[in-house]
N, C-alpha and C positions, 0 to 999 in steps of 0.2 A: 301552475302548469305553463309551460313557457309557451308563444305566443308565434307562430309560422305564420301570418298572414303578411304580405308587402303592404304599402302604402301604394308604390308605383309599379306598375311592367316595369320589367328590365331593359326593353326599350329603350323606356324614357331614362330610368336612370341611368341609363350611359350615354345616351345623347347630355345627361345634363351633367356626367364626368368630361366631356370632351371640350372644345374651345367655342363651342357653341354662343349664341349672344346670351349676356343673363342680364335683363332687366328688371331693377327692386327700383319701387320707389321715385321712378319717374312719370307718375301718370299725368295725361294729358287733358286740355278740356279741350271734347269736340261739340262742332256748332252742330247743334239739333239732333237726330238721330238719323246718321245717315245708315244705307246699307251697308250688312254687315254679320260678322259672327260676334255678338255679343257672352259673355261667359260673367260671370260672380262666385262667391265664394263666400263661405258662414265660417265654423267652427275649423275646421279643417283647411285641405290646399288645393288649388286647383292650378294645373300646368297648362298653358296656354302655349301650343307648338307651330308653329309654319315655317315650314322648308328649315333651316339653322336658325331661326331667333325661337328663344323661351321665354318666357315670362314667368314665374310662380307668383302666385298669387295668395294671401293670407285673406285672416277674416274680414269681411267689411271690403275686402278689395273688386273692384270689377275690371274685366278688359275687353278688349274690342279689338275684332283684326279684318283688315279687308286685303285688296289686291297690293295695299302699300307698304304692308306686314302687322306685327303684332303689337300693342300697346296696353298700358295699362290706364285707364280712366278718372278722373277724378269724384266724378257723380255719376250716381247710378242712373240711368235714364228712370220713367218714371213708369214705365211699363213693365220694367224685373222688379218696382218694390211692390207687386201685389199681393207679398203677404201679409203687408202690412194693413193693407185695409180690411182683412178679415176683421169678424168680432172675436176670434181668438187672441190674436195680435193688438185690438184696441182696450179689451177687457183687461190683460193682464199687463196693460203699464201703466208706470208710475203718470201722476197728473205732471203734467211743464206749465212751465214760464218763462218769461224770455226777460236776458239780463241787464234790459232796459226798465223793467219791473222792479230790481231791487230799489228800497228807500238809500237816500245819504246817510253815510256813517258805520263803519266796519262792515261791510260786503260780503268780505270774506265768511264771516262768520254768520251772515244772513244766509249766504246758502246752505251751509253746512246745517244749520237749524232748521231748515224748511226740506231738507233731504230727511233729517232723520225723524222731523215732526211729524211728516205729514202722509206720506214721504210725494216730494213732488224734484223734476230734477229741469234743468235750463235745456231749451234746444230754441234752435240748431246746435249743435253741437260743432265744436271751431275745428277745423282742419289743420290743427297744432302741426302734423308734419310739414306744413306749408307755412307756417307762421302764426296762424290764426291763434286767439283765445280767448279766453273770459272777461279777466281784468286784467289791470296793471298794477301789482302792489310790493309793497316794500318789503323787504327783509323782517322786519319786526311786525307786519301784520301777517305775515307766516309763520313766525316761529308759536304763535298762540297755539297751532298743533304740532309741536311739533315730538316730537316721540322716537324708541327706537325700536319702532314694527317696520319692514319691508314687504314688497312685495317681489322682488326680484334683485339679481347682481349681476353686477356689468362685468362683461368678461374680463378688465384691467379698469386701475385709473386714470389709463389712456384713454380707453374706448368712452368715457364719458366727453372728452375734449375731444373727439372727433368730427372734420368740419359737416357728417353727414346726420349728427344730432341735431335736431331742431333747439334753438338756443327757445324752450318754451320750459319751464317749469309743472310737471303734475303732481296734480293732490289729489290719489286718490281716494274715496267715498266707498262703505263697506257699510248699508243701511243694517244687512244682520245682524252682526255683533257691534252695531255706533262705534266705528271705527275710522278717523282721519288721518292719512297715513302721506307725510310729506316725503319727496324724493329726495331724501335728507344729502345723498351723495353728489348727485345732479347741484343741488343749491348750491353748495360749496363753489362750483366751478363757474354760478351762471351769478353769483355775489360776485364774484372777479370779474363776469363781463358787466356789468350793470352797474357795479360799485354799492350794490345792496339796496338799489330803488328803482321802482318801475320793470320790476321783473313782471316778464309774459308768463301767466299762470291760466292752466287748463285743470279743471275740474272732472274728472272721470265717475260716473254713477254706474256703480256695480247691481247686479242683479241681485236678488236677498239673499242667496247661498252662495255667493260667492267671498272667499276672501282672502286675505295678506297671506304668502307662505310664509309669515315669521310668526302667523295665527298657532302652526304646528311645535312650534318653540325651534330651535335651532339643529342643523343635522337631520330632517324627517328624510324618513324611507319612503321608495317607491311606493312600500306593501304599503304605510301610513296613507299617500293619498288617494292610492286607490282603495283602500275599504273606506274612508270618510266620502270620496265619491261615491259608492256604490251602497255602503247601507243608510248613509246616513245625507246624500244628496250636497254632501258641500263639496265645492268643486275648487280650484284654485286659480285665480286671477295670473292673467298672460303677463310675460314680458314686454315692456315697450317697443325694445330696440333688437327682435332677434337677428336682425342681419350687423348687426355692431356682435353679436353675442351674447347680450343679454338672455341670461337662464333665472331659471326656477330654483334647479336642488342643484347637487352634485351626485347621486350615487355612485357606490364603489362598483369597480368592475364585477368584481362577485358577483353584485345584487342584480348588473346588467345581465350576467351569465344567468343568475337563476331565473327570470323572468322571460329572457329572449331566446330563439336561438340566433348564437353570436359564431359566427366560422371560424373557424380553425385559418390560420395562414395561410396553410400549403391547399387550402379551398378557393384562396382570391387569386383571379388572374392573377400573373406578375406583373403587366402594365397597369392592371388597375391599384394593386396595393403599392408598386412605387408612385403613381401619382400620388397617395394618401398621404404616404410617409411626406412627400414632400409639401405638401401644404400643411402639413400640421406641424413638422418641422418648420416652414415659414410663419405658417400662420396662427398656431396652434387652433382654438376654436373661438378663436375672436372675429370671422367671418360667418359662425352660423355654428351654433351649438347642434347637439342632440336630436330629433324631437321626439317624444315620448309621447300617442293619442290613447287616451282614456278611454274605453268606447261605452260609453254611458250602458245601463241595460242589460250587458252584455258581459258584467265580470269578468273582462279581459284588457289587456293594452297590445300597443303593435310600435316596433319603432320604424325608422325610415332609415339609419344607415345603420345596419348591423355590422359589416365591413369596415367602417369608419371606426365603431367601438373596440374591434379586433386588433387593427393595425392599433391603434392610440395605446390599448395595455401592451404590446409587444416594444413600444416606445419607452416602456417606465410608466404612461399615466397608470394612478390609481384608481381617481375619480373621474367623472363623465360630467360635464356640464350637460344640463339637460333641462329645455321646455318644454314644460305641460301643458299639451290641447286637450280640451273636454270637448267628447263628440256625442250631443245628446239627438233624443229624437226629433225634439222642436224645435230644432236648428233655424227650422224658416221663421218662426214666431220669435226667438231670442234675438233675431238680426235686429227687429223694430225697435229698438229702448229695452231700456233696465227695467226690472219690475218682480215679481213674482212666479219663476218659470211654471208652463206646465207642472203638475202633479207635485209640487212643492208646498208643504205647508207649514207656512213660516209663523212657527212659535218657538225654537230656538234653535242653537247653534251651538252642539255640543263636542268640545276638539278632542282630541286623540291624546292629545299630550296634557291632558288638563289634569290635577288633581286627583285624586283617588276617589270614585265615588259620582266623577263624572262632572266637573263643573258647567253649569246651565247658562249663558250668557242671552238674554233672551230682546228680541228687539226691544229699544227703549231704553234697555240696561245702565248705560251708561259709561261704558267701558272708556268714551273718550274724556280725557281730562279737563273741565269746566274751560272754557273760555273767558280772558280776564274781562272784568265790568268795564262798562263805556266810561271815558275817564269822565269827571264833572267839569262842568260848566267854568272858568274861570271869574270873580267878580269884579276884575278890572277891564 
């Protein structure tokens, strides 16, 4: 049943087609908490408007806007993380430790052990868009995971060399099915800037149902992730970089048509769809894919530029680059750490594309490939 709900008023989305400010990615630290309209944002987006400046806002983001205008934040003040201190939010996370905690000698693989042993995960967690991270390690103390599972594609092999990617390396952690899944494309570029040592690497610890879209095997459809969403609670891990481009799938316009409603041409203003033609023509969708929201519960999805899909088939595109937001109900308890969501019960993790018969991958499993032995001791 295709899916008429917006994401935005029409409003907003033409304020935010026009030459309006658009700020990603530049947030700010302010001293204390001064007065103010403060805003956050979980699973989904939130648009932050005053007079011509916008801000969008993704998961995990906060902003703040007084008489000086809009901004986006770096920390959350500590008065919006009160969901965190529920017992529904302390109950269902994983234990931490901090990664002044590891012993000397392969690191790397101490965390990954103690994510899928125990499961416990490092916090603070590093503000990798800013530089921050975990360790510092070599190219050969990465590649011990290294595998051809993804969780996302960059819009080109340009957009990985973009000066607005964080030169950080992530690995990320899929405690469900024991899954270590290196930024196998990313490395390649950041071995050239580092010379293959002392790479910045960030550790990402997924929630139990969450995992890799290459968990689906390759080519998955829309229908695929939303029924493994919806009967079966697994959901699929974001992209890093959506304002680089970074997606999830591709579907075909078809599958875009059967799912949405997508308008007809002679539907879209004519100002609005020559603007479209022309950044996609510049730009194609290497400034901001799709986005595709899941709505947990609720056996349906809704996208955000249905116009955008329009204009792109009438171009030749066939397929839609496109990222997937999971919008559950425990969006305020999922902000707090990785762990167990609400109404989940994690005994396994069973994929859509698996074998005939249903292959069962079940925590513990072991799906990640042994890590090699600590070398021995020299006797000289």
């Amino acid at each position: 049943m295709k899916q008429t709900m917006k994401l935005l008023p029409l409003m907003i989305g033409s304020l935010l087609a026009s030459s309006a400010v658009y700020a990603q990615n530049t947030c700010e630290e302010l001293e204390g908490t001064p007065p103010g309209l403060y805003t956050t944002t979980d699973e989904g987006r939130t648009i932050l408007i005053r007079d011509d400046e916008v801000i969008e806002l993704g998961p995990g983001d906060a902003g703040f806007a007084d008489e000086s205008g809009v901004k986006c934040i770096q920390r959350i003040p500590q008065f919006m993380d009160w969901p965190c201190s529920t017992d529904a939010a302390r109950s269902r996370k994983f234990a931490t430790y901090e990664i002044d905690d590891l012993a000397d000698g392969n690191k790397a693989r101490q965390v990954v052990q103690r994510y899928f042993d125990v499961p416990e995960v490092i916090e603070p967690m590093p503000r990798w868009k800013e530089g921050e991270y975990h360790l510092l390690l070599d190219q050969a103390d990465i590649l011990q995971f290294s595998s051809d599972e993804y969780w996302y594609h960059p819009a080109s092999p340009d957009s990985l060399r973009d000066v607005r990617r964080p030169k950080t390396l992530l690995i990320s952690l899929y405690v469900g099915v024991n899954q270590v899944v290196v930024d196998q494309q990313h490395l390649r570029v950041l071995n050239e800037e580092y010379g293959g040592e002392n790479i910045p690497v960030v550790f990402e610890f997924n929630d139990s149902n969450v995992v890799p879209i290459s968990y689906f095997g390759p080519n998955v459809s829309l229908e695929e992730v939303l029924k493994a969403s919806m009967e079966r609670g697994i959901n699929v891990d974001s992209a890093p970089m959506w304002e680089l481009g970074d997606y999830n799938i591709h579907p075909t316009v078809e599958e875009m048509n059967k799912y949405f409603d997508i308008p007809a041409l002679e539907d879209i203003p004519p100002e609005r769809r020559q603007a479209l033609e022309d950044d996609l023509a510049e730009n194609g969708f290497s400034s901001k894919p799709v986005f595709v929201s899941i709505l947990s519960g609720s056996e349906s999805m809704v996208v955000d530029q249905p116009q955008r899909v329009a204009v792109a088939a009438s171009m030749g595109y066939e397929n839609i680059p496109v990222h997937l937001t999971i919008v559950q109900p425990d969006i305020l308890v999922q902000r707090c750490g990785p762990g167990t969501p609400a109404g989940f019960s994690q005994t396994s993790i069973s994929g859509e594309t698996t074998p005939p018969g249903g292959a069962v991958v079940p925590p513990g499993g072991g799906t990640m490939p042994p890590p090699p032995p600590e070398p021995e001791a020299s006797d000289s």
